[in-house]
Z-matrix of the N, CA and C atoms (Angstrom, degrees):
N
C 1 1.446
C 2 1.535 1 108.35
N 3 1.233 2 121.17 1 142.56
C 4 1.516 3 134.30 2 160.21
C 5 1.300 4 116.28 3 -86.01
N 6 1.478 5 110.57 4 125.26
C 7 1.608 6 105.66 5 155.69
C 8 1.266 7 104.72 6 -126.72
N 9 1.653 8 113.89 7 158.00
C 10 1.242 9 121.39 8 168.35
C 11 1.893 10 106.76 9 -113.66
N 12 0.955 11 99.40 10 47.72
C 13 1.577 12 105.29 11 165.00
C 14 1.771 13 101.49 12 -66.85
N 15 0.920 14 129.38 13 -38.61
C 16 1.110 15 127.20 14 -167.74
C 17 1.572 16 114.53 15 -70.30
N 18 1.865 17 108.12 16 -15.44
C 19 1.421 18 111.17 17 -174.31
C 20 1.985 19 105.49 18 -76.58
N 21 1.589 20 105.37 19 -34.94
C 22 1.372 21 84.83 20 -168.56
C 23 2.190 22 102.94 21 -77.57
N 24 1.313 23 129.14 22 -7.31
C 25 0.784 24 122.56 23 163.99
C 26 1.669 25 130.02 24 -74.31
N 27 1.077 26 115.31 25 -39.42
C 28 1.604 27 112.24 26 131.30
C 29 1.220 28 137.42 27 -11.51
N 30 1.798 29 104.28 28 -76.54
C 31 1.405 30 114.31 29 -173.40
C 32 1.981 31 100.19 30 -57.59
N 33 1.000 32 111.19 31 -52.11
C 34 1.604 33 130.32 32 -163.78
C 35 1.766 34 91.12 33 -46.50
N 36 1.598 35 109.57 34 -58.58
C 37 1.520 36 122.08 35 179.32
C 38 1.714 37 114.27 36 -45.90
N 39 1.172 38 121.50 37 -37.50
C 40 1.554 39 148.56 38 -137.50
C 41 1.817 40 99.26 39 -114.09
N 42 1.811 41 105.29 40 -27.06
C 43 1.551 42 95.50 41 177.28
C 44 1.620 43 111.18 42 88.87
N 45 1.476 44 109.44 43 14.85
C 46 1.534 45 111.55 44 -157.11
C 47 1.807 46 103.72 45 -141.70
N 48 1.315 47 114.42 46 124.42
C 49 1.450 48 114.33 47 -177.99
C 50 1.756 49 112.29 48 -106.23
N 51 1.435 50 111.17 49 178.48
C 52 1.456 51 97.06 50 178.02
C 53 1.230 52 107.04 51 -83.48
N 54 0.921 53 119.74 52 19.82
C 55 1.941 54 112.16 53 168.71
C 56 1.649 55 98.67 54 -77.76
N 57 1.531 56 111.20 55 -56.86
C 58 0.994 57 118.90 56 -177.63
C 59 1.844 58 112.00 57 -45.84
N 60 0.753 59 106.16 58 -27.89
C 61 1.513 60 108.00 59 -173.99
C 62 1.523 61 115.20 60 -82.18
N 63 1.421 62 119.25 61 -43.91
C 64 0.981 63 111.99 62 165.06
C 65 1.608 64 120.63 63 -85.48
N 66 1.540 65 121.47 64 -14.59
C 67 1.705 66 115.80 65 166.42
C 68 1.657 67 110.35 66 -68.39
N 69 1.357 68 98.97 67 -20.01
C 70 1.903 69 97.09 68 -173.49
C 71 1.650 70 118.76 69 -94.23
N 72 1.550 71 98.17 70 6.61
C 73 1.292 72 117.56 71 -167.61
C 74 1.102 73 129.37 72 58.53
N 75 1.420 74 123.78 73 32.96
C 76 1.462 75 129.54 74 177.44
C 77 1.478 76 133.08 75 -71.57
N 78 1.612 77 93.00 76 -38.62
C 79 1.501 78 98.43 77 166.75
C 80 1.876 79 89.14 78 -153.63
N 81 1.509 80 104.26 79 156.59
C 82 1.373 81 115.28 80 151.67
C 83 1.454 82 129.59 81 -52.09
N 84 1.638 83 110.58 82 166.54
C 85 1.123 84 107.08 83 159.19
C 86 1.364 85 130.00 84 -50.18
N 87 1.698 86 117.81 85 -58.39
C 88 0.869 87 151.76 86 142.53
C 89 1.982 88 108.48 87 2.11
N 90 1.047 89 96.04 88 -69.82
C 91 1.590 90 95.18 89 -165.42
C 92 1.824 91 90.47 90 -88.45
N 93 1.164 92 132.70 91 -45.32
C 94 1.294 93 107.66 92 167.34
C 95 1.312 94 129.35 93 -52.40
N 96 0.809 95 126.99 94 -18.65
C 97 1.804 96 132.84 95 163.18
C 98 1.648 97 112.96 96 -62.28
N 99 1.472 98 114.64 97 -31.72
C 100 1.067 99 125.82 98 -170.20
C 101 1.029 100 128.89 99 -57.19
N 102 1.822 101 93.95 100 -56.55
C 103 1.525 102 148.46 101 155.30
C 104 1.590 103 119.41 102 -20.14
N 105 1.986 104 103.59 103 -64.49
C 106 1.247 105 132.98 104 178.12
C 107 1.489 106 93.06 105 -58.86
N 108 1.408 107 119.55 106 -71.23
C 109 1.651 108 120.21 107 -176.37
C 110 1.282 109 124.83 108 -55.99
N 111 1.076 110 122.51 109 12.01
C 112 1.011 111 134.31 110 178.09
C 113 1.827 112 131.74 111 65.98
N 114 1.346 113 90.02 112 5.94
C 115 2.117 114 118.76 113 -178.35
C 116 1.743 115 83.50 114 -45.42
N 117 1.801 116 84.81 115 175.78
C 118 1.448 117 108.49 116 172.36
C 119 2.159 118 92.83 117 -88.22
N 120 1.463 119 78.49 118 -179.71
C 121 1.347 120 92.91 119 -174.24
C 122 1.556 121 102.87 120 -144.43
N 123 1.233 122 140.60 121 168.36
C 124 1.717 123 138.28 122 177.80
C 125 1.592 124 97.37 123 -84.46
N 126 1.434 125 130.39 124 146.93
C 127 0.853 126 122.53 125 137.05
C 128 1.551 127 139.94 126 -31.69
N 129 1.355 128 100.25 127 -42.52
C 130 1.679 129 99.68 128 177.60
C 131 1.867 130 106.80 129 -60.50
N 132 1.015 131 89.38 130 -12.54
C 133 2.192 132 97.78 131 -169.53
C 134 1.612 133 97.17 132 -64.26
N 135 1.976 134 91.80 133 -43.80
C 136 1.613 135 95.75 134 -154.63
C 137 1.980 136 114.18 135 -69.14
N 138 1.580 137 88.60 136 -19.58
C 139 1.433 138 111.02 137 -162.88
C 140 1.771 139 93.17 138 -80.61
N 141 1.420 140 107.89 139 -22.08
C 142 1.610 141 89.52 140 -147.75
C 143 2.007 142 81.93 141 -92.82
N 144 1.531 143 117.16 142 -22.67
C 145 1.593 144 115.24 143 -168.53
C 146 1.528 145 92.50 144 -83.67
N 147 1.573 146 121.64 145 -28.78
C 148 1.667 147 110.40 146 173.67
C 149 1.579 148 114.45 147 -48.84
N 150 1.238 149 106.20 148 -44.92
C 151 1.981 150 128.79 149 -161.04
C 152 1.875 151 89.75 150 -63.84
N 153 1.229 152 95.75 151 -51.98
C 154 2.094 153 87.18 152 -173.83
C 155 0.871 154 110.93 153 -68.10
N 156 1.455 155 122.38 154 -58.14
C 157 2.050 156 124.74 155 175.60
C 158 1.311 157 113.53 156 -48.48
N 159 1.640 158 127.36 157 -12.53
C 160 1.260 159 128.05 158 -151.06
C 161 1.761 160 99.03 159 15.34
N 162 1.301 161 109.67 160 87.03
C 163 1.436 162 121.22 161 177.18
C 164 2.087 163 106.54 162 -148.63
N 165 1.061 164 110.07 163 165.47
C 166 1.666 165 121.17 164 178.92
C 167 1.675 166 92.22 165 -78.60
N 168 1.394 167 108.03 166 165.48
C 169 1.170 168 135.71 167 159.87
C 170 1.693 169 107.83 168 -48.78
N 171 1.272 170 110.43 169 -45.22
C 172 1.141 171 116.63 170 -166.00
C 173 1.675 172 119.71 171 -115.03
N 174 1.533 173 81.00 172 28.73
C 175 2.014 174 104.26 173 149.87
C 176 1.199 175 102.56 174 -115.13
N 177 1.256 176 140.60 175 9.92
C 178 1.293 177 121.92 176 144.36
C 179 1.433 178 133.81 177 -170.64
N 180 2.144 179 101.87 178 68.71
C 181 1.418 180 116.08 179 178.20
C 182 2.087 181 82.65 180 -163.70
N 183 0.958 182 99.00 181 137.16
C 184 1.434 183 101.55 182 163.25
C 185 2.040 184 102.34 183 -121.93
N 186 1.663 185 86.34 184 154.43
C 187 2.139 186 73.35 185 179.51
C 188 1.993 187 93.25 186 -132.49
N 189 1.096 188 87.48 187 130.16
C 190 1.407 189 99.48 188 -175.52
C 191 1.924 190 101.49 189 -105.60
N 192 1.357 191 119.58 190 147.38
C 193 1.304 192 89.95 191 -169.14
C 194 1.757 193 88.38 192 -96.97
N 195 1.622 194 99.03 193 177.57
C 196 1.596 195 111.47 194 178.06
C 197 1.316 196 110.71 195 -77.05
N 198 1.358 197 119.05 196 150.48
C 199 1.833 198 115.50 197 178.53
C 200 1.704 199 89.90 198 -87.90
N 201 1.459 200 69.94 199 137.21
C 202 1.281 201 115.01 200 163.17
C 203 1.832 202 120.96 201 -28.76
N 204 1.391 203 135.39 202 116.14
C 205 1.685 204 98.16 203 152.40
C 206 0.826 205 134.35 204 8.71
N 207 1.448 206 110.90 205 -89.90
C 208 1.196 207 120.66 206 -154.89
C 209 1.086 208 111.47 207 -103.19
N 210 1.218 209 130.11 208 40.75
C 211 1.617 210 142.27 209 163.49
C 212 2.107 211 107.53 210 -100.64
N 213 1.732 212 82.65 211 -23.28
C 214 1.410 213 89.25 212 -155.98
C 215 2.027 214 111.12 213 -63.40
């Protein structure tokens, strides 16, 4: 699983809220909702919120994997 919990800690780090994201045109409402719900997102999304944060991929998505079956 992906989360981007790590994006609003970022933004907070960075001086930058999701208003900012959608007034600067970075992403929609739409895909920030997505975001919050935890949906997939396009790569190009991830590339284009890396380019504003000037931050890694992995300042703001952690991937945990899914259990297993038979863990469940």
């Amino acid at each position: 699983m992906i989360s981007f919990d790590k994006l609003f800690v970022t933004l907070t780090r960075k001086h930058k809220t999701t208003t900012n994201l959608i007034k600067d045109r970075i992403v929609g409402g739409g895909t920030l909702q997505r975001i919050r719900d935890g949906q997939s997102i396009s790569t190009d999304t991830i590339n284009v919120i890396c380019n504003y944060l000037n931050c890694r991929p992995g300042d703001i998505m952690t991937y945990t994997p899914d259990a297993k079956e038979d863990d469940k």
